[in-house]
N, C-alpha and C positions, 0 to 999 in steps of 0.2 A: 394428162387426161384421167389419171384414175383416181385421181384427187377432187375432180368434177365428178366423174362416173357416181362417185359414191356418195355426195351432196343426193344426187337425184336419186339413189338407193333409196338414200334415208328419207327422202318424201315418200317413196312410193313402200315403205313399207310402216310407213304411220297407220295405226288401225283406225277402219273407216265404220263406226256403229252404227251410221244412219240408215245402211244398207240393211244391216240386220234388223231394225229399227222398225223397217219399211215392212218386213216380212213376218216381227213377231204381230205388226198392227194388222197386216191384211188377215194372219190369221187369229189374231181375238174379234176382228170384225166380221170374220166368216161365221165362227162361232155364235158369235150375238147372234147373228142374221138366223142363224138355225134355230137357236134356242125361242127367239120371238116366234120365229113360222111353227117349234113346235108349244107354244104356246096361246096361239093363237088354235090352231085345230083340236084345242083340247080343253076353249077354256065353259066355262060353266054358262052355257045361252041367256042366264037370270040376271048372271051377276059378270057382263062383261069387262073385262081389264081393260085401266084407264090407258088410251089411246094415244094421251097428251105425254105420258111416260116414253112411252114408244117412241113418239117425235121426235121428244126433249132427249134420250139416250141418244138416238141416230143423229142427232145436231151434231153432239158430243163429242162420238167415234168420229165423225166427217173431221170435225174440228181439230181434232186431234191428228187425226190423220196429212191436213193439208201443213201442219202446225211442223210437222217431222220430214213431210216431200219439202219445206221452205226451208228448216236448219240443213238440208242433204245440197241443195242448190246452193246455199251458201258455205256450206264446208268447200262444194267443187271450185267456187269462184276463189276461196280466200287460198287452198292449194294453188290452183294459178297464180294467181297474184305472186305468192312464194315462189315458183317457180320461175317466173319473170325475173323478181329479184335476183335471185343466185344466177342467169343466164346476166341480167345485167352487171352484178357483180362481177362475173367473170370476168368482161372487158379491162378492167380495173389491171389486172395481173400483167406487168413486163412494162407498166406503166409511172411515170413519176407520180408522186401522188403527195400531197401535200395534206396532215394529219394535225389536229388542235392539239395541245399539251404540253408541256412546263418540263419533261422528264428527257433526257438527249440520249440515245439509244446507241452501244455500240461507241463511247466517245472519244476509245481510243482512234478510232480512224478519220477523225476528225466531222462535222456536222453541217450539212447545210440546212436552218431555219428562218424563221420567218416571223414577221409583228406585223398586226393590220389595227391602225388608227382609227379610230371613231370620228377622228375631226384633228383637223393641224393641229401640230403641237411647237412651242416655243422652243422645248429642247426633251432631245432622248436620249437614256444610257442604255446599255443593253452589257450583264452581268453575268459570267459561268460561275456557279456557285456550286460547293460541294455541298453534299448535304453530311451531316456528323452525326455520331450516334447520338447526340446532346439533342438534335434538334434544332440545334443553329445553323444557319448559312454561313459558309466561307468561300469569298468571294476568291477565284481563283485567276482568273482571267476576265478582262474588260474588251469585248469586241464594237470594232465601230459599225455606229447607229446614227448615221448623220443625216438620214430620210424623216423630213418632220410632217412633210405630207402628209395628210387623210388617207388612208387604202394601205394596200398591202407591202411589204420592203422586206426585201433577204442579205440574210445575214449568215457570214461563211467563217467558223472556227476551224483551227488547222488540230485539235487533239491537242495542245501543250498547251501549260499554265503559264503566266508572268514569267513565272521565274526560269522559261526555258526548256523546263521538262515536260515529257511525256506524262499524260494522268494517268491513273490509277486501274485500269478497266474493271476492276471489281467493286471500286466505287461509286456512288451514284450523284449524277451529277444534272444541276438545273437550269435552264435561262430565265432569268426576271430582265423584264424591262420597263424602265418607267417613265410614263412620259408626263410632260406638264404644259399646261396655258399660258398665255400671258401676262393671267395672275397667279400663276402662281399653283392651280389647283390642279393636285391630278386628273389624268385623261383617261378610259378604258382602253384597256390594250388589251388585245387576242394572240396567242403567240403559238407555234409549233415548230412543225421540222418535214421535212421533205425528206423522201426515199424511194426507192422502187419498193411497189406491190410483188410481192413472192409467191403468195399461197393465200389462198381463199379457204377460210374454215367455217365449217357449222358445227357449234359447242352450244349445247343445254337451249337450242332455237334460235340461238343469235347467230349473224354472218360478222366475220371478223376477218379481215387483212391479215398479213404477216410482212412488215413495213420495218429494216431493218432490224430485224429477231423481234420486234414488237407488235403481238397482236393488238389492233385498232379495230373497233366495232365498227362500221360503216359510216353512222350519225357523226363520225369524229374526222372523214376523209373530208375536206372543204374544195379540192380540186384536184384534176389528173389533167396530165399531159406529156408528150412525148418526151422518153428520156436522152438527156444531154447531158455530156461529160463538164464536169464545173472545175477547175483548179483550185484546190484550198494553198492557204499561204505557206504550208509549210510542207508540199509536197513538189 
């Protein structure tokens, strides 16, 4: 909880200028209002001050005024709304949660991800590839991807390459999958990884998960749901 406590710290101590706002305007409008009234009791009976000035000023100030009470109303609402979100985010924490991206977090303990088809596909592979300091993929391991269905399909690596051993965990490592039509053409594929939600962070106004030591922006969580113990093959 002090990890939420202090989400709502940090709203409620974001500075609010519309309030001051409100108060530098009432009093240049007080002001106006005197300086008119005392230019009115003083002005020359012959040569009376244009009236249509006066109006057109007091339009101005009102203008201006309802212009700052509208930005202050909506500063309160767009606070709420924030507020909402980090309460709804909440929920999220102690939950499976299934997060878009290409990157396997944590892969010595092995990974459970996922690929969501656009439309059937004829045939899918689905590749662990290391990534090198060249910039080349090397393919480490091949997990099966035998779901050619449309929609979503999970996919479970145990942490070890082909050849039997344990990876690297200081190396970084990726899933490609790719799938193809009946001609031949490739398909869009969506792919990530699944984990429990850990910790809810607010960094520079964004709300971000902590999903496997990996912080995920929100926009990148696709689904939650109650967690359930999965067997990987090599455990």
């Amino acid at each position: 909880m002090t990890e939420i406590s202090s989400l709502f710290s940090k709203l409620d101590s974001t500075p609010r200028t519309s309030g001051a706002s409100n108060t530098n305007l009432a009093n240049d409008f007080n002001s106006f209002l005197s300086l008119l009234t005392t230019q009115l009791q003083n002005q020359d009976p012959l040569e009376p001050l244009d009236t249509n000035q006066f109006t057109e000023q007091i339009v101005n100030m009102t203008q201006v005024e309802q212009t700052v009470s509208m930005n202050d109303r909506l500063g309160a609402l767009i606070e709420a709304q924030e507020t909402q979100r980090i309460q709804t985010a909440v929920d999220f924490i102690g939950k499976q949660v299934d997060a878009l991206g290409d990157v396997i977090p944590q892969p010595e303990n092995g990974a459970e991800m996922f690929y969501s088809l656009e439309e059937s596909a004829l045939s899918v592979t689905a590749d662990i590839v290391e990534v090198t300091a060249s910039g080349a993929d090397k393919v480490i391991a091949s997990v099966d991807a035998p779901e050619t269905e449309q929609g979503v399909h999970r996919l479970l690596w145990d942490g070890f390459g082909s050849d039997g051993e344990p990876v690297d965990p200081e190396k970084t490592y990726r899933l490609k999958v790719r799938a193809n039509d009946s001609a031949g053409e490739a398909i869009n594929v969506k792919i990530g990884y699944s984990g429990i939600a850990e910790e809810l962070r607010h960094d520079n106004g964004e709300l971000e998960l902590l999903v496997a030591g990996e912080r995920i922006p929100l926009d990148q969580i696709v689904a939650a749901r109650t967690p359930t113990f999965i067997q990987t093959p090599g455990t």
